[in-house]
N, C-alpha and C positions, 0 to 999 in steps of 0.2 A: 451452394455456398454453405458454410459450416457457421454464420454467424447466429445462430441459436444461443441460448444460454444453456448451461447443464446444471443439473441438480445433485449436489453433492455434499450436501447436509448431514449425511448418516455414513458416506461412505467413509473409510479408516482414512487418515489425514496422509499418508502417505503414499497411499494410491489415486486419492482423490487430488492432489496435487500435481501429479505427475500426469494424468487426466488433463486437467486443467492447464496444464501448461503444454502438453501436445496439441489439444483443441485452440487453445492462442496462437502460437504459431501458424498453425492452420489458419487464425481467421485472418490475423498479420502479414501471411504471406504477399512479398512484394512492396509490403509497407516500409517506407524508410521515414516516419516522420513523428519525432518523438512525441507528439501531440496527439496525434490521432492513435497512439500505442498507448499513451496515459489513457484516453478516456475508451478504448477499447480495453484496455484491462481491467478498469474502473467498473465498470458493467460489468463482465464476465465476472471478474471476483464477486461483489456485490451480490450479485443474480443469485449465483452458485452455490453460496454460502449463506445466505440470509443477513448480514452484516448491518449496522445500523445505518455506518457509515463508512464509505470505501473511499478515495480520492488521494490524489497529490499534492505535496505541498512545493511550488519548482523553486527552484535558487532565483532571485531575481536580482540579487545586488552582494555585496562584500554584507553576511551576517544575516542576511532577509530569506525569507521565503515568503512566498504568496498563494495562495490558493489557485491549485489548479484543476482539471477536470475530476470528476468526484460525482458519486451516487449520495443521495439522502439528502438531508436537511440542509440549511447552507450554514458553511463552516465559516473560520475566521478567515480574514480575510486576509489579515499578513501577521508571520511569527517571525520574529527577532531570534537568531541562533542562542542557544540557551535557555530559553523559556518554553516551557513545556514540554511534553514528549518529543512532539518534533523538533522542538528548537534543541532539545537534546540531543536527541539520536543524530541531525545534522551537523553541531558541532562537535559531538563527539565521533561522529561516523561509523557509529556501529548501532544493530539493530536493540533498538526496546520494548520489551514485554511486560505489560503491566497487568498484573491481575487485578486489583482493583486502583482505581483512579482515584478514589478519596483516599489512598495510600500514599501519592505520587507528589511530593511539594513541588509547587509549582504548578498542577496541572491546571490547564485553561480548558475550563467548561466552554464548550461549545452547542452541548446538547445533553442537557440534563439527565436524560435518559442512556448516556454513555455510563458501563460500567468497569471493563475492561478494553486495554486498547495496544496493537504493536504498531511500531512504528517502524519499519526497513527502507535506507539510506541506498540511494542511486545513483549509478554513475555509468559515464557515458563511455566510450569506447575510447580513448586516452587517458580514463580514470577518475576521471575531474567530477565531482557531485552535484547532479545537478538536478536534484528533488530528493524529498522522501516520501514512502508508501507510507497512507496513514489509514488505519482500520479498526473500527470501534463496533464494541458489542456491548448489548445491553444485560448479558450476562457475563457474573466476577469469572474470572480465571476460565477464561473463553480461550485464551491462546499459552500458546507453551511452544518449545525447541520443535517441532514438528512443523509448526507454525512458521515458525523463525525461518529453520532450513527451507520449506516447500515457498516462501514467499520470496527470500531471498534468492532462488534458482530462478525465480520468473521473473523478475524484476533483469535478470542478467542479458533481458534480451536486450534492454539498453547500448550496455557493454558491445552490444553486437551475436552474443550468441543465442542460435536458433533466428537470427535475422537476416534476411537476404543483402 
């Protein structure tokens, strides 16, 4: 079984990405169940990376998102489209990258100790959104386009690719 976590902290974000998303597949194989694909990503990112905070936020109504499987501390529990990083990146439906969060009007403190955070927008194999990746680090300008791109290709197993 390949469900290990990997340690990819030092490696270049572009390799370690691609890593990363070979070895998920791998552990996903056979899996069709976007729940258990959230909180198996959740972990593997998490692990991989050192992250403070890694988890989902799912669509759960017209504007809402609710907290869903996730590594670390416990987040909010439900964000209103609009509000905050995620509530951003969800109604706006493109990925955000915040180098520092006391930068970001609006953002909602969840964990003090969050200093940078992206947020990449999900959607399922007819296109429809139905979560965003939410990932907080406790240091500023942790994430950048490397980031962006390498999360947003894993998150596409949603969409179906690399999914059985």
């Amino acid at each position: 079984m390949a469900e290990s976590t990997l340690d990819l902290r030092h490696a270049p974000k572009d390799r370690a990405y691609a890593q990363l998303r070979a070895h998920m597949i791998g552990v996903l194989a056979g899996i069709d169940d976007d729940i258990a694909g959230m909180a198996t990503m959740a972990a593997l990112l998490h692990h991989s990376f050192a992250h403070l905070w890694t988890g989902f936020y799912r669509v759960v109504g017209p504007g809402l998102l609710r907290v869903g499987p996730y590594q670390g501390t416990v987040g909010c529990l439900e964000i209103e489209f609009g509000r905050g990083v995620c509530g951003t990146a969800a109604a706006e439906r493109r990925t955000i990258v915040v180098a520092d969060v006391e930068r970001f009007a609006g953002h909602i403190t969840c964990d003090p100790r969050s200093k940078s955070e992206i947020v990449v927008p999900v959607y399922d194999r007819g296109g429809a959104l139905i979560a965003v990746l939410d990932v907080d680090s406790t240091r500023r300008a942790a994430f950048d386009q490397q980031d962006a791109a390498g999360l947003e290709q894993i998150v596409r197993w949603f969409a179906g690719e690399g999914r059985g």
